[in-house]
One Martini backbone bead per residue (centre of mass of N, CA, C, O) as a GRO file, in nm:
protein
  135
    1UNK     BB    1   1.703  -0.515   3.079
    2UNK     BB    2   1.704  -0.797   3.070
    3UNK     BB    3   1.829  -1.075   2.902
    4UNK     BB    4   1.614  -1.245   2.795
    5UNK     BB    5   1.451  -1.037   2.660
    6UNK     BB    6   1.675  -0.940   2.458
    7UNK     BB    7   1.672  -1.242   2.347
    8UNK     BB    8   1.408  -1.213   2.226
    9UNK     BB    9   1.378  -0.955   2.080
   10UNK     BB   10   1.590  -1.059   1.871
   11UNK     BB   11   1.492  -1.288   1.778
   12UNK     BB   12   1.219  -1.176   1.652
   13UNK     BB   13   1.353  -0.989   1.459
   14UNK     BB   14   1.514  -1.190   1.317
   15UNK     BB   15   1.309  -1.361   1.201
   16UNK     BB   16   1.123  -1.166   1.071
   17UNK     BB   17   1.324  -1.079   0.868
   18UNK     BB   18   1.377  -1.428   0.746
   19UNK     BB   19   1.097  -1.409   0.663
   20UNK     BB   20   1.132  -1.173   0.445
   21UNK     BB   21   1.293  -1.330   0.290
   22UNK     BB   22   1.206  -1.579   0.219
   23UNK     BB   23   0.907  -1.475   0.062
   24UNK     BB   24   1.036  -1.314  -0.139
   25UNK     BB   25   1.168  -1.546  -0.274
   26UNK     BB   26   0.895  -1.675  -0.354
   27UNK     BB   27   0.776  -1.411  -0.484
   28UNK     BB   28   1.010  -1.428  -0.718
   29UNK     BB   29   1.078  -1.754  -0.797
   30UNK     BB   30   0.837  -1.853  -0.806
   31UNK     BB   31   0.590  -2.020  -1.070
   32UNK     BB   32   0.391  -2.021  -0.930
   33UNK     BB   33   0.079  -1.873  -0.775
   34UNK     BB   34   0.008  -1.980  -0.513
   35UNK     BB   35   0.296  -1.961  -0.423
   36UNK     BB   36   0.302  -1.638  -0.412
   37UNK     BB   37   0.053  -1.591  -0.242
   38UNK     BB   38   0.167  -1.752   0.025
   39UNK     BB   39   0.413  -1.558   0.029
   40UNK     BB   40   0.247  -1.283   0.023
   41UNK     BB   41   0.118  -1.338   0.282
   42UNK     BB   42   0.386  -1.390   0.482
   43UNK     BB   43   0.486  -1.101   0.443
   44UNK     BB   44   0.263  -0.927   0.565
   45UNK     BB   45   0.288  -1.089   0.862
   46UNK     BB   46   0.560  -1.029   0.933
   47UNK     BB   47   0.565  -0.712   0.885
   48UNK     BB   48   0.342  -0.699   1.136
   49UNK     BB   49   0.488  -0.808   1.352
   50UNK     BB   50   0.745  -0.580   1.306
   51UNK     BB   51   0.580  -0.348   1.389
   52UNK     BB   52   0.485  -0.479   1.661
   53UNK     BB   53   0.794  -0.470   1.762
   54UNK     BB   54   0.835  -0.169   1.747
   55UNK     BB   55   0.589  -0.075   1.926
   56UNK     BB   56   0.705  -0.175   2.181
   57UNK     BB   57   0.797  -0.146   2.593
   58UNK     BB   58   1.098  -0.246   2.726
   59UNK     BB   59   0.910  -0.139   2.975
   60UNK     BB   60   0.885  -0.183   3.322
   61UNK     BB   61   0.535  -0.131   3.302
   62UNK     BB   62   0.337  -0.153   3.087
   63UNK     BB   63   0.076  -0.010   2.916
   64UNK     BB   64  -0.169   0.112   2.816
   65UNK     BB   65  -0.311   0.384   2.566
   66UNK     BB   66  -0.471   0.504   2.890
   67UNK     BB   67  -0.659   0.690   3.041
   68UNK     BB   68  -0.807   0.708   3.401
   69UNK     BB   69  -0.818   0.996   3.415
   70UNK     BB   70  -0.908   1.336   3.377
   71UNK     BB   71  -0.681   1.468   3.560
   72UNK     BB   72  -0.327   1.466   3.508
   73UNK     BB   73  -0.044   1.495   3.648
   74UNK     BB   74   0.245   1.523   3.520
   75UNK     BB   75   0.367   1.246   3.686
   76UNK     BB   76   0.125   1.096   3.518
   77UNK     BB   77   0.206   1.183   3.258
   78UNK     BB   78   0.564   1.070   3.310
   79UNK     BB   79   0.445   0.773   3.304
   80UNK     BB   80   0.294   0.747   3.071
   81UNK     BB   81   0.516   0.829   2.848
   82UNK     BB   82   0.704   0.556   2.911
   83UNK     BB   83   0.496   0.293   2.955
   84UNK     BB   84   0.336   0.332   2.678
   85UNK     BB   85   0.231   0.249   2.431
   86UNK     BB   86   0.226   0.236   2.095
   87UNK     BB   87  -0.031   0.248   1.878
   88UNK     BB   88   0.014   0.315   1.563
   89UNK     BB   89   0.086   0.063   1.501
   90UNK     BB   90  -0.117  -0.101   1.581
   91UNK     BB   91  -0.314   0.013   1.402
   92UNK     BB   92  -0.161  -0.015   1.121
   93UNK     BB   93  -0.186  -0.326   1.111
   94UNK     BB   94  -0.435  -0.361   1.134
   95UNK     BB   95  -0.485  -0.190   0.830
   96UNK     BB   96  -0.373  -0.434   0.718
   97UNK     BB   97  -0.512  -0.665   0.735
   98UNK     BB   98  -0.730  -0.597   0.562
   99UNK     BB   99  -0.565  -0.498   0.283
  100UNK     BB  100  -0.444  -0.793   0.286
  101UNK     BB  101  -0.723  -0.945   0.227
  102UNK     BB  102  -0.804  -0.812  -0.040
  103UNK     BB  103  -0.527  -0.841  -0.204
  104UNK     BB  104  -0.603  -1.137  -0.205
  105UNK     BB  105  -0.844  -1.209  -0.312
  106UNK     BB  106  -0.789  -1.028  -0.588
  107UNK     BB  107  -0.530  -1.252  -0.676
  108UNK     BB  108  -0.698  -1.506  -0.608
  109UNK     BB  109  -0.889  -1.416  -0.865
  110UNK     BB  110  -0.705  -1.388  -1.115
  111UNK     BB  111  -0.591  -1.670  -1.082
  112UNK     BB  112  -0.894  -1.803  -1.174
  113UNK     BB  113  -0.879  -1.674  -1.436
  114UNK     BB  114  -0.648  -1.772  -1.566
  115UNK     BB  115  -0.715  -2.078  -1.556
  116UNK     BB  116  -0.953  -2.052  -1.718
  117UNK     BB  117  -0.771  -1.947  -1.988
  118UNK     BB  118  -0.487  -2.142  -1.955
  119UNK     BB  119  -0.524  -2.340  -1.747
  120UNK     BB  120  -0.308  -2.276  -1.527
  121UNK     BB  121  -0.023  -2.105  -1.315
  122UNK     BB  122   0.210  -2.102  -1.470
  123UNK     BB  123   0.403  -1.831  -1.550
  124UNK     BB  124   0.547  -1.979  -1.819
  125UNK     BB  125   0.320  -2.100  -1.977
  126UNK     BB  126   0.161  -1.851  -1.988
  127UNK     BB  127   0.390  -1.682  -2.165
  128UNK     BB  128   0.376  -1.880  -2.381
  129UNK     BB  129   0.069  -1.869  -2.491
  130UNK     BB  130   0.087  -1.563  -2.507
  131UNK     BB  131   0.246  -1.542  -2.747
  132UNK     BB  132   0.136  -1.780  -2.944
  133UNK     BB  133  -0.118  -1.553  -2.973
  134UNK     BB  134   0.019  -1.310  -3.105
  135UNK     BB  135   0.151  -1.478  -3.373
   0.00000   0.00000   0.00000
């Protein structure tokens, strides 16, 4: 693989994993709701990324994983499984986007149920409320 290649490929995983590390950090430490949701957003799609760059094939010619004839030789066989991408991961991905699109939905249910009940986002103040309602 050329040096340029392998300089993208380590930059973009290098990214994405600073990019998990970064949203993780929104997720735990902000106390806003909104801001916990953009950050659990940020967090699904680098996660969707790096499984996309793990399962890319950094050997030129890429192929798609389909095969073109309907009886293929070895050869051609020993060709398609070295040249094709793998799918599974790419599968995976669509199917997280789908679930992190609807568990953000849900997420965002709740947070504008809370700001009815409570006026507020603020983890804390909520927090605050909720005690001061119990004693």
């Amino acid at each position: 693989m050329p040096l340029i290649e392998t300089f993208l490929a380590t930059y973009i995983i290098l990214a994405s994993i600073a990019t998990l590390i970064i949203s993780l950090y929104g997720i735990l430490y902000k106390p806003h709701l909104i801001k916990k949701i953009i950050a659990l957003t940020i967090f699904g799609d680098a996660g969707n990324i790096f499984a996309t760059i793990v399962g890319f094939r950094y050997i030129y010619p890429v192929v798609p994983p389909i095969l073109t004839t309907e009886n293929p030789t070895s050869t051609d066989m020993g060709l398609f499984v070295r040249s094709a991408v793998d799918p599974v991961p790419q599968a995976l991905v669509l199917t997280a986007i789908v679930i992190g699109m609807a568990v953000v939905l849900f997420i965002v249910f709740l947070a504008l149920q809370t700001y009815r009940i409570y006026h507020t986002l603020d983890t804390r103040k909520v927090a605050e409320q909720r005690k001061r309602s119990e004693q």
